[in-house]
Structure formats: C-alpha cells, structure tokens
C-alpha positions as CSV (number, residue, x, y, z in Angstrom):
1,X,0.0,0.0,0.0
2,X,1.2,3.4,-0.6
3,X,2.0,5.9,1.6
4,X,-0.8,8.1,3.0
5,X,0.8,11.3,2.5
6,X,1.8,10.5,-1.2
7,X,-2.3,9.7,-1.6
8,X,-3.3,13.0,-0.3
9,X,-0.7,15.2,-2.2
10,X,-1.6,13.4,-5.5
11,X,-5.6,14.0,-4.2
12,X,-5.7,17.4,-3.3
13,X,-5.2,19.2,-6.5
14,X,-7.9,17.1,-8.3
15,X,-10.7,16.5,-5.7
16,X,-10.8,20.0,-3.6
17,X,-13.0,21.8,-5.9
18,X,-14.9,18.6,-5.5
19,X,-15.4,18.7,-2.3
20,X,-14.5,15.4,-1.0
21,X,-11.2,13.4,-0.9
22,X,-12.9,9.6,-0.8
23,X,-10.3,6.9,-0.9
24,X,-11.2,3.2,0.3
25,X,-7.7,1.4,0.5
26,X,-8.5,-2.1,2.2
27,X,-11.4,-4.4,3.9
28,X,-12.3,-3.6,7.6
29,X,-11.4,-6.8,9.5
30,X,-12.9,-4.5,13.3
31,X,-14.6,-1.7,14.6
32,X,-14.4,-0.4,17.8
33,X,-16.9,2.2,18.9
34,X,-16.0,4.5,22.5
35,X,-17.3,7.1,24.3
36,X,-15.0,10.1,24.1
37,X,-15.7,12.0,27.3
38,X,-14.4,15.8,27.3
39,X,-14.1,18.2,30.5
40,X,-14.6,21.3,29.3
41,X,-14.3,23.1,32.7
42,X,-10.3,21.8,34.4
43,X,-10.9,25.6,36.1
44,X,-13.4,24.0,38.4
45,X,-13.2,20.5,38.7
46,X,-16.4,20.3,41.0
47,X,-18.5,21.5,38.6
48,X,-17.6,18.8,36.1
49,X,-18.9,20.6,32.5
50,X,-18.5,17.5,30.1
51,X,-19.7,16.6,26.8
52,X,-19.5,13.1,25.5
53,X,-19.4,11.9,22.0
54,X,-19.2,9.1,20.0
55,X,-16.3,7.7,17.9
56,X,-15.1,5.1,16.6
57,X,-12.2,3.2,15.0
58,X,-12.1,0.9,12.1
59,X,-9.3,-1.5,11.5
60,X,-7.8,-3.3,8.7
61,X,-4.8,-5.2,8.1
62,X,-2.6,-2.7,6.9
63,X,-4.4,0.5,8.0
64,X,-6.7,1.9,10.5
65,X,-9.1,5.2,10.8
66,X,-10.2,7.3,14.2
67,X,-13.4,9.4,13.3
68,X,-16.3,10.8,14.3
69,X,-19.4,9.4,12.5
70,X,-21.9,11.8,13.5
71,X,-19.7,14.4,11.3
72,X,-19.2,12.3,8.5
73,X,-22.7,11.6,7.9
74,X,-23.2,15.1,8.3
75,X,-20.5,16.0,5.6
76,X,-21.4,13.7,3.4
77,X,-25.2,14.2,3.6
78,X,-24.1,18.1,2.8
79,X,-21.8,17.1,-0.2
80,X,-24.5,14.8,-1.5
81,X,-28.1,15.7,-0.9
82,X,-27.7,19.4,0.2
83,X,-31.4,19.7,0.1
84,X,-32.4,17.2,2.8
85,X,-29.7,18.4,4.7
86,X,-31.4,21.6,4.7
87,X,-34.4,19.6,5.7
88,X,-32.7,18.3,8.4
89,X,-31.1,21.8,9.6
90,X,-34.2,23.9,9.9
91,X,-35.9,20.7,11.7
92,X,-33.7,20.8,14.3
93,X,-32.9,24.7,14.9
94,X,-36.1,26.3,14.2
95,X,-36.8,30.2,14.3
96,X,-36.6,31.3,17.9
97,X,-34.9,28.1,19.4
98,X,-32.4,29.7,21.7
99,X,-30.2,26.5,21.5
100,X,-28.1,25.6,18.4
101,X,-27.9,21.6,17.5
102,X,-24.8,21.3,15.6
103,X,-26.1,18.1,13.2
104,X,-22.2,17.3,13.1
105,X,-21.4,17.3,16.5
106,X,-18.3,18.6,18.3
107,X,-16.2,16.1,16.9
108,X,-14.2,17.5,14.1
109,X,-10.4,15.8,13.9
110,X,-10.4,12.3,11.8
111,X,-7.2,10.1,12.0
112,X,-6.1,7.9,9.5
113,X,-2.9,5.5,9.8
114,X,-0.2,3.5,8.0
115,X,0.4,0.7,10.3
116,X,3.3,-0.9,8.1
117,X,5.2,2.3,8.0
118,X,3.8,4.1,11.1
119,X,2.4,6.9,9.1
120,X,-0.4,8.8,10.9
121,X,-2.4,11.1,9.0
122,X,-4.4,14.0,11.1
123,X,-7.2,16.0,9.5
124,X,-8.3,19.0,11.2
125,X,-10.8,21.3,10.0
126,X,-11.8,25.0,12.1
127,X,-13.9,27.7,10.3
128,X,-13.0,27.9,7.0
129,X,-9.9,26.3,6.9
130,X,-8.7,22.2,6.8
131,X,-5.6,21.2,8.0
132,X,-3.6,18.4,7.2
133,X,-0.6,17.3,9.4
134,X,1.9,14.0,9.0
135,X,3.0,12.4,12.1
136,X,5.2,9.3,12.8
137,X,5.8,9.9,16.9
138,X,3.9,7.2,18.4
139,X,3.3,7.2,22.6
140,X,6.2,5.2,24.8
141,X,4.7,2.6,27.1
142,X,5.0,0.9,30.0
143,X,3.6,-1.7,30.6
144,X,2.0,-3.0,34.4
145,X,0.5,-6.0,36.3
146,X,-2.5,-4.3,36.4
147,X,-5.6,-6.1,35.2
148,X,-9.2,-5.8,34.7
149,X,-12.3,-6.7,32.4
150,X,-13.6,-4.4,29.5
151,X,-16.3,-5.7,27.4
152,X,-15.7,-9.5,28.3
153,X,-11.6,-8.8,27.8
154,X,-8.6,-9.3,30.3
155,X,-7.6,-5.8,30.0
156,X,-3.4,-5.0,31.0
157,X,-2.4,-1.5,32.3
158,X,-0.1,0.5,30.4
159,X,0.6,3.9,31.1
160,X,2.8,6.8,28.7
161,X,4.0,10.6,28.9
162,X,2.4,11.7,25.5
163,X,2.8,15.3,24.2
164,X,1.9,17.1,27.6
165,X,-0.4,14.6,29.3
166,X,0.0,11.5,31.5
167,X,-1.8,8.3,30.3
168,X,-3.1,5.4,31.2
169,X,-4.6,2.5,29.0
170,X,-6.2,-0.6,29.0
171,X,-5.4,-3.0,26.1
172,X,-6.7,-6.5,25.6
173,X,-4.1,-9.2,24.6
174,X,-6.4,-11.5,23.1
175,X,-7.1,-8.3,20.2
176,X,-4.3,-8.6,18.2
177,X,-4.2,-4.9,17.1
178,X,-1.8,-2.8,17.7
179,X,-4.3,0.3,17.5
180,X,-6.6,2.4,19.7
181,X,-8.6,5.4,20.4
182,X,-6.8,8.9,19.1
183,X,-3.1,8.3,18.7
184,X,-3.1,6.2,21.7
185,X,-1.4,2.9,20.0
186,X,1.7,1.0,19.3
187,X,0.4,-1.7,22.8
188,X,0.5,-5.6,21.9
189,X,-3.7,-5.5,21.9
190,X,-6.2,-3.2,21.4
191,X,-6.7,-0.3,24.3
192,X,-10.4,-0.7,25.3
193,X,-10.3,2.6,27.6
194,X,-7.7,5.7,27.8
195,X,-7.3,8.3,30.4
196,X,-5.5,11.2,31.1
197,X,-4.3,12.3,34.7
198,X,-7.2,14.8,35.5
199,X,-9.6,12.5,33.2
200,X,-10.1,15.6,31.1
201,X,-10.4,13.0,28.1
202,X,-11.6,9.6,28.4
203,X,-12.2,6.8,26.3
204,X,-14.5,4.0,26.6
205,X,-14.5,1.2,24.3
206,X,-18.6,0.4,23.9
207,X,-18.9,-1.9,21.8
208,X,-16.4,-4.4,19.1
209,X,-18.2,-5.7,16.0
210,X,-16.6,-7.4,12.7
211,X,-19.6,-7.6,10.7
212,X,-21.5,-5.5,8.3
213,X,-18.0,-2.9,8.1
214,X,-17.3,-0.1,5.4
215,X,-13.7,-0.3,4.0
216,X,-11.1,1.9,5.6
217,X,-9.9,4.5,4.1
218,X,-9.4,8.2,3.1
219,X,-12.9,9.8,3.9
220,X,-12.5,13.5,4.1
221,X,-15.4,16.6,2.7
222,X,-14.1,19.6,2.2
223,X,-14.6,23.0,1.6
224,X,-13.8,25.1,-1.5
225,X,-11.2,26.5,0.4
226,X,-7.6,24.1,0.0
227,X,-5.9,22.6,2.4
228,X,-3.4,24.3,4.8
229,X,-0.3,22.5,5.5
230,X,1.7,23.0,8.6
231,X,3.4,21.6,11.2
232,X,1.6,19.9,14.5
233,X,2.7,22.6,16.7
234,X,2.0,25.4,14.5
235,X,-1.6,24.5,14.1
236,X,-2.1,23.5,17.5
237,X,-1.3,27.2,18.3
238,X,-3.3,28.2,15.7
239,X,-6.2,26.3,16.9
240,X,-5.7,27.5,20.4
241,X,-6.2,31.0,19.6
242,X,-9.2,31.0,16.9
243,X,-11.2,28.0,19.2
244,X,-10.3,28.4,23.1
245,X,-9.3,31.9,23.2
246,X,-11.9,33.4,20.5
247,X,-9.5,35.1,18.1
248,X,-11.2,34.3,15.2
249,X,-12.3,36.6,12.2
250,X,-14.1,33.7,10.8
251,X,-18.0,34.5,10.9
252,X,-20.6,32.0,11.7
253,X,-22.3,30.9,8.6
254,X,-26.0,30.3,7.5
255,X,-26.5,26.9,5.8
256,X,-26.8,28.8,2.5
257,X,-22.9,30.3,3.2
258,X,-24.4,33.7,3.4
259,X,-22.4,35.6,6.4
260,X,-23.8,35.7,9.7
261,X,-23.3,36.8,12.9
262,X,-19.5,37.2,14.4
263,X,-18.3,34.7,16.7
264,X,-18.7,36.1,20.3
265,X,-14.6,36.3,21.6
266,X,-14.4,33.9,24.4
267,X,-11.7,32.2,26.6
268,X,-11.9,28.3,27.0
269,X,-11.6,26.8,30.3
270,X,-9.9,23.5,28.8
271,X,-7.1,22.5,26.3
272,X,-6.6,20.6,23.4
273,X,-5.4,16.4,24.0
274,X,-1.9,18.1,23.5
275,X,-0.6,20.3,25.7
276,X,2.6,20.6,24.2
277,X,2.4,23.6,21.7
278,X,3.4,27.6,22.3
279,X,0.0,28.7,23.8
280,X,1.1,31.5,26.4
C-alpha cells in the first residue's frame, strides 16, 4: 500500500474543488466504537462541565481510521443531498430556538494510519480552513500488572508521557491490534479505555463488532477552500487562539454560506489532548 501522504498530495489538486477526498484502500477486519468524554471546565473541577461523543475506530490489516461518525454523515449528507440536509437543519434549529444543535457534532479531527510504516495522517478542520498534518511519533509505554475486564476482555495496564499529558490504557491481549482510540497505539492488543491524569479525556470502548464494516480509508469533505499544510505545533497554536481563546475573524455561517453573525470572543476553560504547543 502506498503511503498516506503520497495519496493526499496526488488527491488534493484534483478532488478539492470537488469537495470530498474519498479513498477506500483495504477491507475492515474490526470496529471499535468509544465514548470520548471531554471536560470542558479543568478551572473548576467540581462543577464537572462535560460533553460526551461518539467515535469510533475501524481497523484493517494494513491500516486503520479514528473518526467521528456523527460528522461524516453530516459532511457527506451536505456534499451529497444538500437539500435534505437543509431539511434536516431547519428541523432541528427552528426560528426562535435559543439553543443551536450542531447536526455534526463537536467532533471535528479524523485520523487515518499507515500501520506498516507508522504513518499517521491528522485531519483538522476550524472555520473555513482544513488542515492536514503528518506524524510518525507514536506514545512510549510501559507496561503493568494491572488487570481488569472491559467488554468480556482481560484488559493489561499501560501507562505513557504523551505530548503534555500522563496516560493510562487498558489494552486486551487477546485483540491482536496494535491500535486504539486517538493516537493512543503501538500496545500488543487493542486499548479498550484511555485516560488522562485529570480525566479531562476519556475513552471508553462500547462496543467491538466485525460484521457489516465499510472499507477503511481516506474519507475527508471539504470545503472550497484548500488545504493548509503545517506543522503539529503550529496548528495547534493556531487552533488554540481561533477556538479556546476566541480570536477568530471567521464568521458564523448560515446553511446557504451567506455571512452571519461574528463569533462572540471567548476564553476556554480546557485544552486541546496536547498540551505541548506555544499557547502562552
């Protein structure tokens, strides 16, 4: 199989003004699907503000995916029936509703990997702008006596120092995949649950099927707009100063991409899964 990054760069030029990049590259031999709980208040731990969302990861033998399946069906369901995602829209947030419900969810990072060469492949996407970043650097375990039982599986403790947080994981032997939820792999089983220090992120492994699977693959919808290619660090930052601290000349959008209303400047209470990045 080809590397990931030389399938993008060979990709981008001819389906951006498409809108989609859509690349299946092998059969799904497993899905996992976890609960990713986020704390979005780590100023006041009491109060416990969280927001959980579904994910999930699909598997093959030479490759693997993280996403968020609420978003691409959303995505999709815009790129290819824009008029019952319209439908859909005005169902949901109706004139006067004081609440927005994002059809997409929160979720908006999709992970795809290059087990044979260790080549991980983030997609990022924040206003009007994708970005795309390549990454090798996989967590350092160690592995513990620990055990305990997640979905039916003897499940071993590991635990890693990974770009500004302390993890731990539970992986199941008796999966022989070296994957798991965000970038959290590289264990001799599949990690069933992941948790930082603080539990400002946790996953929980809900449910394994190997039936009924999509291929894995490239599955990305775009905007007009092309893709922005920088480092990790650099985006991160980026990121951290359009989405947690409100710097953002990016305008909130109608569903017919007329300009709306400017995005009220705010200051997050939480960070990103990496700490790691210039953000002071």
């Amino acid at each position: 199989m080809k590397r990931l990054i030389f399938l993008l760069l060979a990709l981008v030029s001819l389906c951006s003004a498409l809108g989609s990049i859509i690349e299946p590259k092998e059969p799904a031999i497993l899905e996992v699907t976890y609960n990713k709980v986020t704390n979005l208040d780590t100023l006041n731990r009491d109060k416990k503000t969280v927001i959980t969302e579904e994910m999930k990861l699909r598997i093959g033998k030479t490759s693997s995916m993280f996403y968020p399946p609420k978003r691409l069906w959303y995505d999709s369901l815009l790129t290819n029936n824009f008029e019952l995602a319209e439908q859909i829209y005005r169902a949901a947030n109706p004139p006067g509703q004081k609440r927005y419900v994002s059809l997409g969810g929160n979720e908006r990072e999709f992970i795809f990997r290059n087990v044979r060469e260790n080549l991980t492949l983030v997609y990022q996407s924040s206003g009007e702008s994708e970005y795309y970043i390549e990454e090798t650097e996989l967590p350092e375990w160690s592995i513990e006596s620990d055990t305990k039982e997640i979905l039916g599986y003897e499940c071993i403790k590991a635990t890693c120092d990974y770009r500004g947080r302390h993890w731990t994981a539970w992986f199941a032997p008796e999966v022989p995949f070296k994957e798991g939820p965000w970038k959290l792999a590289g264990l001799p089983g599949l990690v069933l649950e992941a948790y930082d220090t603080n539990s400002d992120y946790h996953f929980t492994a809900s449910a394994i099927t190997d039936s009924g699977l999509q291929p894995v693959g490239i599955y990305i919808y775009i905007n007009q707009t092309p893709f922005v290619y920088k480092s990790r660090l650099k985006v991160l930052s980026r990121l951290w100063r359009e989405i947690l601290q409100g710097n953002s000349t990016y305008r909130l959008q109608s569903l017919h991409g007329k300009p709306g209303a400017a995005r009220p400047p705010h200051k997050s209470k939480y960070d990103f899964l990496e700490t790691d990045y210039p953000h002071e």
